[in-house]
N, C-alpha and C positions, 0 to 999 in steps of 0.2 A: 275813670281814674284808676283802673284796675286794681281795687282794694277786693280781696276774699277773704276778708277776717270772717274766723267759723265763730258760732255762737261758742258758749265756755260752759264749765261744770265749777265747782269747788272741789279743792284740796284742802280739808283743813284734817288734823287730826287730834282734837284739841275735844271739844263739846259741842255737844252739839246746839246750844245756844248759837255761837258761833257761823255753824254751818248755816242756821238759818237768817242770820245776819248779812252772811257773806250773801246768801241766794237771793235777798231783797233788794242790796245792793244792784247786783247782776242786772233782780229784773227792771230794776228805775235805769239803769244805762242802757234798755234794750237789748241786753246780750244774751237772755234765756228767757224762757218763758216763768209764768207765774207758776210756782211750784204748788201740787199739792197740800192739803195739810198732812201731819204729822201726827198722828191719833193720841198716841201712849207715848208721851215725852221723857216720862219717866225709865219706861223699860225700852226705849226705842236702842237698838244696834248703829252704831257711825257709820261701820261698813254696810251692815245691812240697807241703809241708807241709801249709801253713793251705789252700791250697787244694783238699785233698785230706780236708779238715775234719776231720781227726782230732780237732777238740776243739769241733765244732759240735752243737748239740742235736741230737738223735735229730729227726728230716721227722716232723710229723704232718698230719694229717689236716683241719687249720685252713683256713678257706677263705674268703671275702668275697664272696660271690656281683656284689656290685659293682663288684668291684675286679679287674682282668684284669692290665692291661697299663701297666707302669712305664716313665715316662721318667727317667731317671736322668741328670744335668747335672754334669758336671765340669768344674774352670778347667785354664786351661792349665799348666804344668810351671811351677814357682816359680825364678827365676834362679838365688838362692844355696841350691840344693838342701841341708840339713841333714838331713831324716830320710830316710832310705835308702830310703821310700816314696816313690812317684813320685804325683803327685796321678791318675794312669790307676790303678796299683794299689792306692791306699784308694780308690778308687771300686768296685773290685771285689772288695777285701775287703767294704763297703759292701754291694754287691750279690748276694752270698754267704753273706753274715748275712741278707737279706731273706728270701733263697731257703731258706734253711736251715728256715725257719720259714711260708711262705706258697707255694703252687703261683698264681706268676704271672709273665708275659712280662715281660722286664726288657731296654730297650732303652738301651744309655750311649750318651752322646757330647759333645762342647766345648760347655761355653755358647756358646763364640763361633759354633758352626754352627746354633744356633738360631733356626726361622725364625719369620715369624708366623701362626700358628693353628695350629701343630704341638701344642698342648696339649690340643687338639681331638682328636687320635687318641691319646689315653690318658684313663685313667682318674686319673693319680696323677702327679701333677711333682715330682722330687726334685731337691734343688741344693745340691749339696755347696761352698760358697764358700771353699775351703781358702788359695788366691790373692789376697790383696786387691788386687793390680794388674789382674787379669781384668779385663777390660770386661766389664759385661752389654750386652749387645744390649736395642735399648730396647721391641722387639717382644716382647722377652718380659718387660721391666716393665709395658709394658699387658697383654698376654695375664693375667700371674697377676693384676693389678686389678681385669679383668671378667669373671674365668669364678667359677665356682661348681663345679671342679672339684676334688680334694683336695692338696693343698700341702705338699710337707715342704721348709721350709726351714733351713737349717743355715749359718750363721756369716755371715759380711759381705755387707753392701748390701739389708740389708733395710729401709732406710733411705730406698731409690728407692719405696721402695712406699707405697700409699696410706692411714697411719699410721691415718685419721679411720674408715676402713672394718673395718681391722683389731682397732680400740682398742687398739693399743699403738704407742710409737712407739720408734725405736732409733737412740742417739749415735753421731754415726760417730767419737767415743773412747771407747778399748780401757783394759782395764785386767786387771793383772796381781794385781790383792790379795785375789782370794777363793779360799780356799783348799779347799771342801767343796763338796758338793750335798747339799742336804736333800729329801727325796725322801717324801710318806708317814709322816712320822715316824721316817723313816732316814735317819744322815750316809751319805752316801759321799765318800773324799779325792779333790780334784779334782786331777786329770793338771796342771803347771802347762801353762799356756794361757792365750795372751789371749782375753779376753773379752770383748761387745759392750754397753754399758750400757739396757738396757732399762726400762722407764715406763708402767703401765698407764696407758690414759687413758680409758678407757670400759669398768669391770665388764662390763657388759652385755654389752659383744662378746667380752672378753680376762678368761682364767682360767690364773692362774697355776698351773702342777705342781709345777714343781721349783723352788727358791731355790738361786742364789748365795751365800756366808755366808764375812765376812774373819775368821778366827778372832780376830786381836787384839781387831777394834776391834768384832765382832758385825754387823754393818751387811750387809744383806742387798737382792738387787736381784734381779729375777726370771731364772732359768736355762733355762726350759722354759715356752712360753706356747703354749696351744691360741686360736687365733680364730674365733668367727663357727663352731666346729665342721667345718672345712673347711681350716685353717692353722695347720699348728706349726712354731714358729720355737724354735728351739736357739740359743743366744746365744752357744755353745762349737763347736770342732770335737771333738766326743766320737774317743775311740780307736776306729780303723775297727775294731776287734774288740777284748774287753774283755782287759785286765790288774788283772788283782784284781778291785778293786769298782768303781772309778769309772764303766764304763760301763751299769752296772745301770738306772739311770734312764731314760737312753736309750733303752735295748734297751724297756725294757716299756713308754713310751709308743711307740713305733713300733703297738702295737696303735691308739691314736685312729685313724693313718692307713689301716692294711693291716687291720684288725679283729679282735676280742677272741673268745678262746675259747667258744665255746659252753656255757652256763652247766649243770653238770648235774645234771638231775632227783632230788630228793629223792622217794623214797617216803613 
């Protein structure tokens, strides 16, 4: 049926009551394993937690022979701080969930310290646009227009980029009214979040994954777009690590970039 949904972690950043609510759930649907206990609930750390991945897939043995060495792009801290995540720490929940699943070099750092032809020494540019005030550096809007390098793009200003190359093109207006992701012939409820309005405009280069879908009104616009087999562009800021189902999509196209399990042999 070719399903690769990956196992999931939690996002929550609430209590950690919660967390282990969420992880119980998880494990009665099969999607992680049974977590450890929790010793000192009292004095226990949230992040100290997730980052100790009590509720991340089991490491296997997946590999990309292509694929080494990540650069990993975060904006700067957002003024009126609301989620208790700092845009440095979903970058490395971000890059925790990669690891958790792929053995490769994972280098973070500010879009705003990128230089030009840094794209040059990786294999894989990821850019988490969590920020819409961030400035991109415009060295790295040509940089991702002329390499042939692999691209995971995730939420604002993909809009600088070269639309006719990509065959999709994205509104720099957001909009709050879709409320799912269809995924495969599966909803998932979407985390509410603005989102980026996206436009195929050449088949040929742009393949849509996943759909956007406003419950009321049905109206659907694309969530998840692979281009050119080298660039996927996320229209949402997906949960740096899943709560429930919403970030299921996500998590399993992360294989177009980082690469797909080894298919295996029927006798």
């Amino acid at each position: 049926e070719d399903k690769e949904f990956t196992g999931v972690i939690v996002d929550v950043s609430v209590i950690l009551k919660e967390v282990q609510n969420v992880g119980t759930e998880l494990v009665q649907k099969g999607l992680t394993e049974e977590p450890s206990p929790i010793a000192d609930e009292k004095d226990a750390d949230l992040l100290e937690i997730l980052g100790k991945k009590r509720y991340l897939p089991r490491k296997t043995t997946e590999t990309n022979p292509k694929i080494e060495d990540v650069l990993l792009l975060y904006t700067e801290p957002l003024e009126n701080q609301i989620n208790p995540l700092t845009t440095w720490e979903r970058a490395e929940l971000f890059r925790d969930l990669i690891d958790s699943h792929w053995n490769l070099n994972i280098h973070m750092e500010l879009v705003s310290e990128y230089e030009e032809g840094n794209i040059n020494n990786f294999d894989v540019l990821m850019y988490i646009g969590e920020n819409y005030h961030s400035k991109i550096p415009r060295a790295l809007i040509n940089d991702v227009n002329n390499t042939d390098r692999e691209i995971l793009w995730i939420n604002y200003y993909p809009w600088e980029l070269d639309s006719r190359k990509l065959g999709f093109e994205v509104s720099g207006t957001h909009s709050f009214d879709f409320d799912r992701i269809s995924y495969r012939g599966y909803d998932f409820k979407l985390n509410p979040t603005d989102t980026s309005l996206v436009e195929v405009i050449d088949p040929k280069k742009a393949t849509v994954l996943a759909w956007l879908i406003d419950n009321e009104s049905e109206k659907s616009i694309p969530a998840i777009v692979n281009a050119n087999d080298n660039f996927l562009y996320v229209s949402y800021l997906p949960l740096a690590v899943p709560y429930l189902d919403e970030p299921i999509p996500f998590f399993n196209v992360l294989h177009e970039t980082f690469g797909h399990h080894e298919k295996a042999s029927k006798a």
